[in-house]
Structures are given as C-alpha cells and as structure tokens.
N, C-alpha and C positions, 0 to 999 in steps of 0.2 A: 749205426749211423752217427754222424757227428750231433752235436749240444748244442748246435746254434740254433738261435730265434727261429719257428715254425713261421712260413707268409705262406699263405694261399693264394692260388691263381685262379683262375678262371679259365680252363685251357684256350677256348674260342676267342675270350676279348685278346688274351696275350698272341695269341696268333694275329688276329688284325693288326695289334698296337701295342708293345710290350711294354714302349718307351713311362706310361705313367707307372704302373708297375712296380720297373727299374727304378725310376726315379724314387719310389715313396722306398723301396728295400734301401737305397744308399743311405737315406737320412734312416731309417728308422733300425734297419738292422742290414749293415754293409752283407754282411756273410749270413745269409738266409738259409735255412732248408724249404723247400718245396717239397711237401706232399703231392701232390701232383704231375711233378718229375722225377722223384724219388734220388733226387740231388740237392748237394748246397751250392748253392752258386756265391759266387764271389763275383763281388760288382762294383766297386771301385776302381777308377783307372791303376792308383800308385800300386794298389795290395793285390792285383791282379800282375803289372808290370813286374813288381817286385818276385811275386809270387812262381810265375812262368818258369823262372828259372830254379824253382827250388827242384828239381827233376827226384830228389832220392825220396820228396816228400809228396809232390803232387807230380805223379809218375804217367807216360804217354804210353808206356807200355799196359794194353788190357786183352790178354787174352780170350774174356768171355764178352767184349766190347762187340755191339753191333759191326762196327767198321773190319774190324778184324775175323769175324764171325762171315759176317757175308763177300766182303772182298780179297783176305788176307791178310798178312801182317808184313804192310806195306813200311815206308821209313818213318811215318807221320807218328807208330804203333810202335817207336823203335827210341831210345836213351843212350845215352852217352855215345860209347866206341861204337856199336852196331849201329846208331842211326848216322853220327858223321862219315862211318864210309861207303852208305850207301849216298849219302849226299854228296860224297866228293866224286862217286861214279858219274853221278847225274849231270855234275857241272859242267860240262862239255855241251852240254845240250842248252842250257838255260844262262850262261854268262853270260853279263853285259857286252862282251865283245862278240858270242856268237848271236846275239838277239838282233845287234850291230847288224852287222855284217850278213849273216845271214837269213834270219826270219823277216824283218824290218822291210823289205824290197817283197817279199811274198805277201805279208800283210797287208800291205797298200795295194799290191796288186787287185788281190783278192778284194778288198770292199769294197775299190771301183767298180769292176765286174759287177756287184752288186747295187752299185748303186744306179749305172748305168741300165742298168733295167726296174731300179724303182723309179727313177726319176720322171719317165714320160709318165708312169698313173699320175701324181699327183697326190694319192693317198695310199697311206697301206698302216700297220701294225707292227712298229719298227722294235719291238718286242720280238717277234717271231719272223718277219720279213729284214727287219737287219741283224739285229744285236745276235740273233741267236745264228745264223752261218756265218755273222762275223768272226764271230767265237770259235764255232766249228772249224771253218775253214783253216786256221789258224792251229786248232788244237790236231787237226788232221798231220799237220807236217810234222809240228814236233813231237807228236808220238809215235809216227811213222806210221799212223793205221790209215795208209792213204786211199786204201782201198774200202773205208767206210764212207757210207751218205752222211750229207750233211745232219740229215734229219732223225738217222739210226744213234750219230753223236751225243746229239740232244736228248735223243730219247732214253738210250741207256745211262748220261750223266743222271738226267732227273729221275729217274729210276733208282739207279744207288744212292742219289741223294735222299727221297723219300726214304729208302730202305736204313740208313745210316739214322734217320731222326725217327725210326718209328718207334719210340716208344713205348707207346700203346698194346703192341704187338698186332698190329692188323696182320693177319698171314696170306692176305691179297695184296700189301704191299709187299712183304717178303717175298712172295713167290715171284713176282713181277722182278724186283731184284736180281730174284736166282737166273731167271731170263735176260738181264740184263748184263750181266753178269758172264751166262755163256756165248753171249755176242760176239763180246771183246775177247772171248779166249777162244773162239773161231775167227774170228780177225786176225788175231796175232798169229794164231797156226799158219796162216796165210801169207804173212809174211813175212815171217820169220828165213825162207828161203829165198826169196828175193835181196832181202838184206844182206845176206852172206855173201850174197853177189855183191852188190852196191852197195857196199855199207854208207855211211848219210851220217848227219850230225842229228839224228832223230832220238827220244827216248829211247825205244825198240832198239836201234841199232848200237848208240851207247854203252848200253846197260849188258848188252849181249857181248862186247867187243872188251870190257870191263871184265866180265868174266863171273856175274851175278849168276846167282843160280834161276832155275825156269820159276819159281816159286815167288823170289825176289824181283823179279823182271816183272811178272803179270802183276803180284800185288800193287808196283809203284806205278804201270800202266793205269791200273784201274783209278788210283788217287789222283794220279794226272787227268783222267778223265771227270773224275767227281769235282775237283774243284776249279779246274781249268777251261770250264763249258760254262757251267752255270753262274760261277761268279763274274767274269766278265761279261756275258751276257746281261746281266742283270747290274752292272755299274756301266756300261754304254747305255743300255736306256734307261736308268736311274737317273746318270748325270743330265741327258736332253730333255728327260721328264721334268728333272729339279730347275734347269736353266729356261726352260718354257712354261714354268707356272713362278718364277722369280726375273719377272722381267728386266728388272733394273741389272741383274747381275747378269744376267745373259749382256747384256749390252758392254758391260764391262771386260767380258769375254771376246766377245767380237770386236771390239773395238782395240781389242790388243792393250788392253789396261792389265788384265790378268790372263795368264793363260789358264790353256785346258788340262795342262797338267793339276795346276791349281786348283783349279774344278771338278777335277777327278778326285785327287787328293782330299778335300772338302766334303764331299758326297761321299765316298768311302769311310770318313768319318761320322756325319752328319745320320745316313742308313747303312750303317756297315753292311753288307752281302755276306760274310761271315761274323755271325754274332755270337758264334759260341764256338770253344770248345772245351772237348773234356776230358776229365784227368782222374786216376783211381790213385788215392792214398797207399802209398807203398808201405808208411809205419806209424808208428802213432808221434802226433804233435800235436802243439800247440798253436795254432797263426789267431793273431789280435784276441787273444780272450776267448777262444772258441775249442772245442779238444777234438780231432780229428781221428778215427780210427782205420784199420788197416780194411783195404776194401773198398773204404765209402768213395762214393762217387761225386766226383766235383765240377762242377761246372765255368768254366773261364768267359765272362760276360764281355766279351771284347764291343757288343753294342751300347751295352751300360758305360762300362769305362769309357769311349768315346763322348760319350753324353754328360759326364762327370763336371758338377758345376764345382768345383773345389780345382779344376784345371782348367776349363773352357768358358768363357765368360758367353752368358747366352745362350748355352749350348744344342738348345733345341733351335736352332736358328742358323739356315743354309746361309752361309757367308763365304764368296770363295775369296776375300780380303785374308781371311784368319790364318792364323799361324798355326798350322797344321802338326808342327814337331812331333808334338806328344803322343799323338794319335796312336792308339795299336791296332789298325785295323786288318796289318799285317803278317799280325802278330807281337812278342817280344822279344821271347826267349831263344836258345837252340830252337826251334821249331817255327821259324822265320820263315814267311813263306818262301820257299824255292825259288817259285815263278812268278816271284813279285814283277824283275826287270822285264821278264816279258809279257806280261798284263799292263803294265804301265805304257810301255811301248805301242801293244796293239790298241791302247782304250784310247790313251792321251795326245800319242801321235799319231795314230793313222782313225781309227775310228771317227771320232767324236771332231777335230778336225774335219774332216771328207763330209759325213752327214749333214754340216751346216753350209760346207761349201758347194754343195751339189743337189741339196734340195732347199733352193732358196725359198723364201718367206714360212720356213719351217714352223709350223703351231701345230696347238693341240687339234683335235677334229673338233667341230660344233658340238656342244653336249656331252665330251667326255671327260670323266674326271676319273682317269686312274688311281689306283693308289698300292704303293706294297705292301708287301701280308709276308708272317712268318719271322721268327724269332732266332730258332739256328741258324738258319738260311735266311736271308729278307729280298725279295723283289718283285716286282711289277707282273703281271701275268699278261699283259697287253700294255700298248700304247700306241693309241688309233691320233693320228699325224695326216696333216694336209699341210699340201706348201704347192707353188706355181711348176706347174706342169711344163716339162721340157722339153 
C-alpha cells in the first residue's frame, strides 16, 4: 500500500456526511489512506484534475475491480487506444447533435406524460414518482432496451450500483448484482434481433452496427445503465430538493435571473452524484511526497475536489450565482463522462424545467426533511412534495 498519512473513517457518519471528513483530509493530509476502504484517496480538486490524466500511473484498467468482476470490462475499465475506440463507437449515440435532434423531443415527451398524471394528486415522492422514470424512460431509448419497465431500470441500476461500491463484501449484495445483471443480458438477447431489423441511433444498435464484440456491447450496456439511471435521477431531485430548501435562489431560477442549467451545474458540484472513482496504480511513483506502489488502490474524490476551499470560495454553500468552471463533477481526464450532453439535456432542459412548470406552488411536504446519504454515490432516497392540484 502507499506511505501516505493513515485517517480513519467511521464508515456510517461518512456514509450520511462525508463532506466534514473530506474536508479535515484536505487540510491535514490531501492524499490519505483509509483503513476502512483499503484505499488512498486523493482529495484535492488541482491533484485530482491533474492527476486523472496520468493513466500509465493511476490506471482505469482493473481486472480483479468490482466493476469489472461483476459487470465486465466495459470502456470506463479501458486506457488509452482500447478505451478511445470503444468511445468513438459510442459517439453516434451520445453527440450533441444526436441528443439534439434526436433524444431531446423524446425526453420532453416522456416527462410530460409523467407529469400529466402527477399533477392532479397534488403530492407524491418525486424521487421515485418522477426523477426516477424520468431517468429510465430516457435511459430506455438510448440503450435500446425498450423493452424493459421502467421500474426493472431502476432496479437493476441500483443494484450494480450497490454491487460496484460493496466493499465490504456483503454476498447478499453481490448476488442481488448477479441478478441484476442477468436482466440486462436477457433484455439485450431480446433485442438484439429486432435491432437487426431497425437498426436506431440506440447504444444496442450502435455498438452492434460498429462491429463490437458480444462482450464489449453488454459490458458498456451494463455501464450505461449503472450510471445513466441513477445519477440523473438523483441530480433532478437533488437540484428541486436544493432549490426548495434555498428559497432565495429558487427564486432567482424562476424568475429567469439564472438558469437551470446553472442550477444543475451548481448541485452537481455542491453534492456531486458521483463522488468517487477509482484507479489501481500501474507502477511505482511518486505524487506530492507520497510513494505509490504497483496494485495499490486509489481513490479520485471528485466530491472533495468540488468542495475544495483553495478553488471555491464558500464552498459548502448552494450558490447557483458561482462560477462553476472548475468543477469535476464530470470528471477530468480521458474518462470524461460520455453522457454528460445527454444528462445535462434531460436534467436542465426538460426535467427540472417541466417539474416547476407543471406542478405549480411546488414545496417540500409538511414535516419532511430529506437529506442525501452516500459517498461513492450521494443522493436522496425520497422527496415527499406538495404543490396545487390540477
């Protein structure tokens, strides 16, 4: 294992609240090991940004990695030449011109639909009654697994998501996983011959038309589904959570002072939805005074660095005023999220948008005070909402 500074966690507070934590490692020791994750995490925005990209040193390639282990060795699991052309396969499906032009018009459809039938209750848990078939419905197209429920979606994301962070080793999350798992490669069996017919500007039909192998196709299926469900899910009702318990800046939103990109952008920094990832040292170095060996396991603190007072003035403090540049919440390096343009599209222009304008007098419910949990992952498990019945 690497030589840097030992800090102890407390696995339960850091799961509620990692932020004080993070914050006492950057002043005291940037580049910590945890005992407790059996990782050094690295928690600085610049030595993180900087870092991202050192690939020969802090390598995405891990073989005996959870992700790789129970999903495959998708492009996320992939460096230099192998991962850029499975990423230039993809492109078809996820450019700003086909997000344009194609998803864009499906996505609005689909959350009216939805909301069109939240709107007469009055109240619901726009957790799990919006954000979460927002998300699906969306992530149904562009994977092409149109023949899954919205709710199989959900459920197999959070599923490999659990399964990818189990550290621990619970084998009742991995098996769950494994289930989750043979879902999605019963789905794609499924349509995979449909596709051949109508091929589609879909992951599935992409990646098949590219000329990926069955192995390749299913692993970046699976990754599209693990971070493509849950993370937007979870930054739609983040951002209406943060804009509904920051009244002043809701107002500033609505009133067309800032927009909702702004506010997305903000919140994505603010509680990153992806707060980590992680990297096995491919050889031995050095980074800032610390000696790295081959193996050891790293941890990229993308929720820390967002929070980093040495770049963000205030930084525990929802502002959607701030100058968001620096932010990584979607990463840095080669491994830039994919489907940033289409996450941004579905949260900032059709989601989060639509929600305000169609469930007027939108607040929290009497008595409820959400809050997120989780450190790899971070979001909301509910968000119980009243607004004037339609």
């Amino acid at each position: 294992m690497s030589n840097a500074s030992v800090y102890h966690i407390d696995p339960p507070a850091f799961y509620d609240d990692p932020y004080p934590a993070l914050a006492e490692m950057r002043t005291q020791a940037p580049i910590s090991f945890v005992p407790e994750l059996d990782a050094t995490l690295l928690t600085r925005r610049d030595s993180i940004f900087v870092n991202e990209k050192k690939i020969d040193i802090f390598s995405s390639t891990q073989p005996g990695g959870l992700m790789t282990v129970l999903m495959g060795e998708n492009m996320m699991r992939k460096d230099g030449a192998p991962h850029m052309a499975e990423r230039k396969a993809i492109f078809p499906t996820i450019s700003p011109r086909t997000v344009r032009d194609v998803w864009l018009t499906q996505f609005r459809a689909a959350a009216k639909r939805i909301l069109d039938d939240l709107a007469p209750r009055g109240c619901a848990d726009l957790v799990n009654d919006y954000a979460m078939p927002v998300s699906a419905e969306a992530l149904r197209v562009i994977t092409g697994l149109t023949n899954m429920t919205n709710e199989e979606m959900n459920r197999v994301s959070q599923g490999m998501i659990d399964g990818i962070a189990n550290y621990a080793g619970d084998p009742d999350i991995e098996a769950n996983c494994h289930d989750c798992t043979a879902s999605i490669d019963r789905h794609i069996d499924e349509m995979i011959p449909r596709l051949k017919v109508l091929p589609d500007h879909s992951l599935l039909s992409v990646q098949m038309r590219a000329g990926l192998s069955d192995e390749q196709i299913r692993a970046n299926i699976k990754l599209a589904i693990s971070g493509g469900q849950n993370e937007p899910r979870d930054a739609i009702a983040g951002t209406i959570w943060a804009l509904l318990t920051h009244p002043e800046q809701k107002e500033l939103v609505l009133s067309g002072k800032v927009t909702f990109m702004q506010a997305f952008e903000e919140y994505a920094r603010w509680c990153s939805p992806i707060g980590m990832s992680p990297r096995r040292v491919a050889r031995p170095a050095e980074i800032e005074g610390v000696q790295f060996e081959v193996d050891d396991r790293v941890f990229l603190m993308f929720g820390s660095g967002n929070r980093d007072e040495a770049v963000f003035e205030n930084p525990d403090v929802f502002d959607v005023t701030r100058d968001t540049g620096p932010s990584i919440a979607f990463g840095a390096g080669p491994h830039f999220c994919a489907g940033a343009w289409a996450a941004r599209a579905l949260i900032a222009d059709v989601a989060l948008p639509l929600a305000f304008a169609h469930l007027p007098g939108l607040r929290l419910a009497d008595g409820a005070d959400p809050r997120p949990v989780g450190w790899a992952f971070r979001g909301l498990t509910e968000l119980p909402c009243e607004w004037k019945a339609g």
